[in-house]
C-alpha positions in Angstrom: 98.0 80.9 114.3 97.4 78.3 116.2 99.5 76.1 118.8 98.3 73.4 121.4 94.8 74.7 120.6 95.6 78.1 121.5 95.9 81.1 119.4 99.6 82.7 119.8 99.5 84.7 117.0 97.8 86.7 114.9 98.3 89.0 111.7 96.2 90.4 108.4 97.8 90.2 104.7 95.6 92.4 102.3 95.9 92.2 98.9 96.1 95.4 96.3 97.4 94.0 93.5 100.7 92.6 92.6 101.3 93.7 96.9 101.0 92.6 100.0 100.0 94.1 102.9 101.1 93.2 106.4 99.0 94.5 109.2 98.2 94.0 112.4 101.4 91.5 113.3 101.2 90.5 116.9 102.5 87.5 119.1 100.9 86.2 122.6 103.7 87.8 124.7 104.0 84.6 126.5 104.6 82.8 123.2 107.6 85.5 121.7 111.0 84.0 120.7 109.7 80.5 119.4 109.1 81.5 116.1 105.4 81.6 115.4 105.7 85.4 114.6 108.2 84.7 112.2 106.0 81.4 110.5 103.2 83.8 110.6 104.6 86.0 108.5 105.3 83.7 106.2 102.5 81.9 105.6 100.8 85.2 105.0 103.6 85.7 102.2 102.9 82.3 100.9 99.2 82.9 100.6 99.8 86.5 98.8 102.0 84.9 96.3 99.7 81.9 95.9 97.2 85.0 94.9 99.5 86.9 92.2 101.5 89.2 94.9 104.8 90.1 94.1 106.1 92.3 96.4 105.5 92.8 100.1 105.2 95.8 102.4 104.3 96.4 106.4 104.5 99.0 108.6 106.3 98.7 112.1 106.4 101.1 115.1 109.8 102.5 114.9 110.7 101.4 118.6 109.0 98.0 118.8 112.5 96.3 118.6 111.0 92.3 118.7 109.2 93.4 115.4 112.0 95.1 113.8 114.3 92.2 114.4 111.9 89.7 113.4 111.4 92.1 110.0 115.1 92.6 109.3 115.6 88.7 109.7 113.2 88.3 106.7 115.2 90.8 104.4 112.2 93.8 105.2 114.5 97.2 105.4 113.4 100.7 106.4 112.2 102.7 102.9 110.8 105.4 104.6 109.6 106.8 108.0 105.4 107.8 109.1 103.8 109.1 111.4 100.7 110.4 112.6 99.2 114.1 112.7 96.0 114.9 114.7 94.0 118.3 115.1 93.2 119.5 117.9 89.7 120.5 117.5 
């Protein structure tokens, strides 16, 4: 996303489906708390539902608090937790 010629966000929908995918959701963190995260969002929404998806999902660091604001102000609520595993090799 764009603003003032400058990109202040960015973000990646992928489509499976009748879903969305949200990946990748990030905000210049001079440019937080104007909304463009949030527009973002749902322009990639639009575009998936312009393209036959019906339901949405994302993934969000469980402590990233600006994210998880942003996602519960859209009606996104926690399903399930993740996590990662690695080997040590």
């Amino acid at each position: 996303m764009y603003h003032e010629n400058e990109v202040v966000a960015c973000g990646l929908g992928v489509l499976d489906s009748e879903y969305i995918g949200l990946y990748d959701i990030v905000t210049d963190s001079r440019c937080r708390k104007q909304g463009f995260g949030e527009q973002l969002v749902l322009h990639l929404l639009q575009w998936g539902r312009d393209n036959g998806a019906e339901i949405s999902y994302l993934q969000v660091i469980a402590d990233n608090r600006p994210a998880l604001g942003l996602y519960a102000k859209l009606g996104y609520q926690e399903v399930y937790p993740y996590w990662y595993r690695i080997k040590d090799l």
